[in-house]
N, C-alpha and C positions, 0 to 999 in steps of 0.2 A: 437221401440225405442232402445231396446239391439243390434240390431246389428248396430246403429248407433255410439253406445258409446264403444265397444268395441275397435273398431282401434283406436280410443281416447285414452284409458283406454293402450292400445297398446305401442302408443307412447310416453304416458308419463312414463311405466316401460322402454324402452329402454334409455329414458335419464337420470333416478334415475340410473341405472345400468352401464351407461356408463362410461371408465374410465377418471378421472379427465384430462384435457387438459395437453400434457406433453410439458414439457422444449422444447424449441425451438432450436435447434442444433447450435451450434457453427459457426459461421463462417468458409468455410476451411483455414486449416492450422494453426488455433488455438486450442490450447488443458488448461484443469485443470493440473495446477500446482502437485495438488496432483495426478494424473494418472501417472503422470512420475517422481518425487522425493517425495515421501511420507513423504521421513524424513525431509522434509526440515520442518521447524516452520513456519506458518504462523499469525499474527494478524494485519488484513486487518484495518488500523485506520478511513480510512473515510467511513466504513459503522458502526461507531459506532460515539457518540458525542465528541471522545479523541481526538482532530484534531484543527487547529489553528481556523476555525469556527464557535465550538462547538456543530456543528448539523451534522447526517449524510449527505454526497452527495448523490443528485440523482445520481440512477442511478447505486448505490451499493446496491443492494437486497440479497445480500451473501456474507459474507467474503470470499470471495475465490479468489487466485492468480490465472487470466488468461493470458496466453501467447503465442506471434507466439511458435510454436511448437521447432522450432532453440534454442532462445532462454530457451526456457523451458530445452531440452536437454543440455544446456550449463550449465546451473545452477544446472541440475543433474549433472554434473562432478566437478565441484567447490566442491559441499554436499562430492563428495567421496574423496575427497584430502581432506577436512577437517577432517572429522569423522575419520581418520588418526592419525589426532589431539585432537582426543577427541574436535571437536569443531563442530558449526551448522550452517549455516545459517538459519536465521529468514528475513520472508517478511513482510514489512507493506504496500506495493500498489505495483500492477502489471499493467496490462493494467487497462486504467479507463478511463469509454466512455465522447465521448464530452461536453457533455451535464454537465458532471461536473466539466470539465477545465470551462465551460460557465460561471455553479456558484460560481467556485474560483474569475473569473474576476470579475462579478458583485458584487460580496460581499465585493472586495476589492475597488471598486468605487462607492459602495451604501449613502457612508456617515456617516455612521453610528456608532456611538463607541461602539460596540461589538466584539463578538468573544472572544477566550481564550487567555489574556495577557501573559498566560505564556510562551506561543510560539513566541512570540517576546515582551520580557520586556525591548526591551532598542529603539523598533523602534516605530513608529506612524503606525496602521492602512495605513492611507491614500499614505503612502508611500512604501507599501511594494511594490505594481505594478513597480512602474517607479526607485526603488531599485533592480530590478531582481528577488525577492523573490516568486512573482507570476507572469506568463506568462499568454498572451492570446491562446498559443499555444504548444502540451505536446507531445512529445517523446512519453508518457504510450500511449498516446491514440491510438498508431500505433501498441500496444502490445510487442514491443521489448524495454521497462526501466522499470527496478524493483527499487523499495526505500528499501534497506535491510539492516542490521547486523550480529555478530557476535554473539551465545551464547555459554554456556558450553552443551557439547552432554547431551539432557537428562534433561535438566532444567525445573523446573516448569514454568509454564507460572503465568504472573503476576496475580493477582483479576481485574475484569474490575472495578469494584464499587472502587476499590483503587486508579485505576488510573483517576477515576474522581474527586480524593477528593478536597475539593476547597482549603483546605489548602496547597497541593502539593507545593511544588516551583517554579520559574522561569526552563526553560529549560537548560540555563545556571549554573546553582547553580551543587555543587559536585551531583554525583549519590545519595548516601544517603539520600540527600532534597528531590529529584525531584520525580513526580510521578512514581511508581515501574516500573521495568522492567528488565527482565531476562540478557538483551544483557552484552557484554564486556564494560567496561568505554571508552566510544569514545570524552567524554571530553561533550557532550551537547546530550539530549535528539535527538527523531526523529525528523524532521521538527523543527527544532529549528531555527527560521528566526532572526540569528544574524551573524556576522562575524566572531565568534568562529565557528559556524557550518564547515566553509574553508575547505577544506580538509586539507592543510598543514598550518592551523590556528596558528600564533606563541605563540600565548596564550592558548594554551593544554600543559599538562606534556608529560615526554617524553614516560610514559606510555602510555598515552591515544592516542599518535603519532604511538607510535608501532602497539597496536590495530586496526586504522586507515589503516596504511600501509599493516598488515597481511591483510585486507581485500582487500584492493586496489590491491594489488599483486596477488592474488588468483583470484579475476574479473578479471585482464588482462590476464592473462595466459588463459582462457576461451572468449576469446574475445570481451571482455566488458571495453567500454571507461566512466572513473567517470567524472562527472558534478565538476568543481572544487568549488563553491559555498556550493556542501553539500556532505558530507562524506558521507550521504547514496544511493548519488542518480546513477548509473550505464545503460547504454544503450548499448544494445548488435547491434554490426556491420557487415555489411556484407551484408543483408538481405533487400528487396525493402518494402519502406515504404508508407503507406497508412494509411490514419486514420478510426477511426470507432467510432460508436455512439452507439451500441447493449447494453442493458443494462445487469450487472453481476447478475446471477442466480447460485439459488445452484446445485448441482453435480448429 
């Protein structure tokens, strides 16, 4: 009977001991953001509930900025003309797989009146789709468009639990109202689905224009064309495009 049970006995300590399944490598030519600009900020919104849905997307299993490699290197040179400036870029979505442009779509033609109204208080749900606000189809998902901002070099990053407070304000309302956040006044929160968001919105002060612009002009010089619809949204050119569906894991 023992030498029956021993190869048993065998194979069950080689799989208590075995090491845990590791991370599944990157596709080539993608890299973590943090491997190549460290200092950039990052706070990835839709793998947490802070986002016009208010659920994470699949598909987001890490906050973490992934990007073609190009791209990623271009946004390391942005970081060091800023930090110049005593100033930072911060990321809130980098590449982000299909599967959760899927669930932007479907959510925005589910029916349903949910999601967080702060992210758009002046439009309908049902209209964000056929208003440009949500597409069937993403830039991020080919890993060359980051959603980003400006902060001051060195800033504390927000409380998450603050920024889900239900009292928060509309995304539109002064900085001060609105759920916390480090960045520069760009006149509206991230993902703010109004026509303030614009990039050359004529309802921003001229403050918040500047701001705007410092950003804009630092993306291009780096070779990055902004989405005119939202001041945060920028896609880097150049580079052959392909989408991907691999879901985001940690580092």
């Amino acid at each position: 009977m023992g030498s029956h049970i021993r190869p048993a006995l065998t194979l069950v300590l080689l799989l208590l001991t075995a090491p845990a399944a590791a991370r599944e490598p990157l596709p080539a030519g993608f890299v973590y953001l943090r491997d190549v600009a460290p200092s950039i900020a990052q706070e990835i919104r839709y793998a947490t509930p802070n986002n016009f849905t208010a659920a994470p997307l699949p598909g987001y299993g890490a906050g973490e900025c992934v990007l073609r490699r190009e791209a990623a290197e271009a946004l390391a040179r942005v970081q060091a003309e800023l930090e110049r400036q005593q100033l930072s870029l911060k990321i809130y979505d980098c590449y982000r797989p299909e599967r959760a442009v899927r669930a932007m779509w479907r959510w925005a033609h589910d029916g349903a009146r949910d999601g967080d109204k702060r992210f758009y208080p002046n439009e309908d749900k049902l209209r964000l789709f056929s208003l440009g606000y949500i597409a069937a189809h993403s830039r991020h998902s080919t890993g060359t468009a980051v959603d980003l901002t400006l902060v001051p070099l060195g800033a504390p990053a927000p409380s998450p639990r603050a920024a889900d407070a239900p009292n928060n304000a509309p995304c539109t309302a002064p900085t001060a109202q609105r759920a916390p956040d480090n960045s520069l006044d760009m006149g509206t929160g991230f993902d703010c689905l109004d026509v303030k968001s614009y990039t050359r919105a004529a309802s921003v002060t001229p403050e918040q224009r500047r701001a705007r612009e410092l950003l804009r002009a630092a993306m291009t010089r780096a070779g990055f064309r902004n989405y005119f619809r939202e001041w945060w949204h920028y896609e880097f050119t150049g580079v052959p495009l392909h989408t991907y569906d691999f879901p985001i894991e940690g580092r």
